[in-house]
N, C-alpha and C positions, 0 to 999 in steps of 0.2 A: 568549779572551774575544771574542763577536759584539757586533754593533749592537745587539738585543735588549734587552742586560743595562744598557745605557746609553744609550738612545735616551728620548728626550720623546715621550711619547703626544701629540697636536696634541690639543688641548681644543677649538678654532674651526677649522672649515671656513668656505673664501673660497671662492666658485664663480668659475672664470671668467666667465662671464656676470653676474655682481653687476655694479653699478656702482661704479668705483674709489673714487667718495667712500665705502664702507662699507669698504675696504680701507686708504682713507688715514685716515679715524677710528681702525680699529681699531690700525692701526702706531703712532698720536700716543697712543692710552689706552694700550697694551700697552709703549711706548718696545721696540720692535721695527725693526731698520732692514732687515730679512731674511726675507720669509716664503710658505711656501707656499702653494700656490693647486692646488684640486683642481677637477674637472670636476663636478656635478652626482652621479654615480655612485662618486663616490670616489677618480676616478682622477687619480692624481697627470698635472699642466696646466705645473706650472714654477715656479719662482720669480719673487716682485717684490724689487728692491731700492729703497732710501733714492735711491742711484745713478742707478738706471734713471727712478726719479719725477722727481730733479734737474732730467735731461737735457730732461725731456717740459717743464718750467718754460723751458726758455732761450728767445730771443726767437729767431722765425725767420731771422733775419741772423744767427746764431750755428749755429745746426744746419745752416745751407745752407752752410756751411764745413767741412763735416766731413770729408774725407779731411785739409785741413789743422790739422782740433781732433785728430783720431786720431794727425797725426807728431810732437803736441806743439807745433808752430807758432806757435799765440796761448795765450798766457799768462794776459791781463789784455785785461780788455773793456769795462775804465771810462771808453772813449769813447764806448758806450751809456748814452743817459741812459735808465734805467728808470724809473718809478715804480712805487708802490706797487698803484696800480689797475692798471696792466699787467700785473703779476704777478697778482693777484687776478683777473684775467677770465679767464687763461690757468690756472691754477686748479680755478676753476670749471667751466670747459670740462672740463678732464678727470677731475672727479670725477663727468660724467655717461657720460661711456666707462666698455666695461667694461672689468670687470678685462685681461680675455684681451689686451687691443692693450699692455700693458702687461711681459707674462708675457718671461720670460727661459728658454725652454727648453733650450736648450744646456746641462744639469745636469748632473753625474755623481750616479745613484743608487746607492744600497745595496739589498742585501736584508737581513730580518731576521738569520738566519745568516752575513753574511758579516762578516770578521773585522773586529775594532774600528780595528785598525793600519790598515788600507784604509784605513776611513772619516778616521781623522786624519792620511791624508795626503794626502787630499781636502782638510780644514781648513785644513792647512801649504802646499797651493798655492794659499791663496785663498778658495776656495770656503768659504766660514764655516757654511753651514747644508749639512748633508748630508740629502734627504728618504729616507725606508726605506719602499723599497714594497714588499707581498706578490708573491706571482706575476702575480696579476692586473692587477699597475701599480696599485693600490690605494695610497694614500696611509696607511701604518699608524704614523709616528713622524719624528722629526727630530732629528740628531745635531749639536750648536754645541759651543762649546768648553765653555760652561757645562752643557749638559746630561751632558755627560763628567764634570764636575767633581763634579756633584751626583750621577748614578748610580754612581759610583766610594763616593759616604757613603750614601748611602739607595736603599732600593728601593723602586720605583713601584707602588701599587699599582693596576694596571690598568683594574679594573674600577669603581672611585671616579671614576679618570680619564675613563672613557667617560659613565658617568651627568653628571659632571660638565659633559662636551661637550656631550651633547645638553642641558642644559639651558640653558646657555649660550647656544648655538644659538636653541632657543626664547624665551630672553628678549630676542635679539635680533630673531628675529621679531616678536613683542609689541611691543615698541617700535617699529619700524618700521611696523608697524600703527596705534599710536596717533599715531603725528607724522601718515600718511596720514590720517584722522580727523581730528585737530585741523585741519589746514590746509583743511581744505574747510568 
């Protein structure tokens, strides 16, 4: 059995270049803590995680400690008083970055063809989303534990999949257009 036969068609492309708040929208509608991000042209950019967004929230006395956050060293950091607008401006701030400063490229991909066992022990060390690029680094599907689960009972049908993306796609445009619109 290959990736192929059990791989998620991705329905939404995220461009690097997007602005993260279209990427932190879309992870909060989709409850997605994992997901792929392609370049413009298709080509698979890297992954964002739930993880990685956390990190970009901590207050800068926290992340300027980090070879001692990385040995484990601070535990608890409830001698920071945070509030709630602290967090909220810092936030805000990076939901106008884009995606790219955000991207985790360090991946292990697959190809279509290559065996399924690979890919799930890409998932068993970790790595939860495996992205399945063509030859060309092409961004063409993504293997999670769930997507295993469910092409294991049904098969996808492909080409529903794609119409479905680019419409998707569009209706996110369209909207995006109209809030531009309304706000002027």
């Amino acid at each position: 059995m290959d990736c192929k036969s059990v791989m998620a068609p991705i329905k939404v492309s995220l461009y690097a270049d997007e602005p993260a708040g279209d990427m932190i929208d879309f992870m909060v509608e989709k409850h997605m803590g994992l997901v792929p991000v392609t370049e413009r042209d298709g080509t698979f950019a890297g992954l964002v995680s739930g993880d990685g967004l956390m990190a970009h929230l901590l207050p800068k006395a926290v992340t300027s400690m980090g070879s001692m956050l990385r040995r484990g060293g601070l535990k608890r950091m409830s001698f920071l008083h945070e509030t709630a607008e602290d967090m909220h401006e810092r936030l805000e701030d990076l939901r106008k970055r884009p995606i790219r400063d955000m991207l985790d490229k360090n991946v292990k991909v697959a190809k279509p063809d290559t065996p399924l066992i690979d890919a799930l022990m890409m998932i068993k060390s970790k790595q939860y989303v495996v992205p399945v690029v063509d030859d060309d680094d092409k961004l063409v599907g993504a293997i999670s534990f769930f997507s295993v689960l469910y092409g294991l009972r049904e098969e996808y049908d492909r080409e529903t999949v794609a119409r479905l993306r680019a419409e998707e796609r569009a209706a996110r445009d369209l909207e995006k257009q109209e809030q531009g619109e309304a706000e002027q």
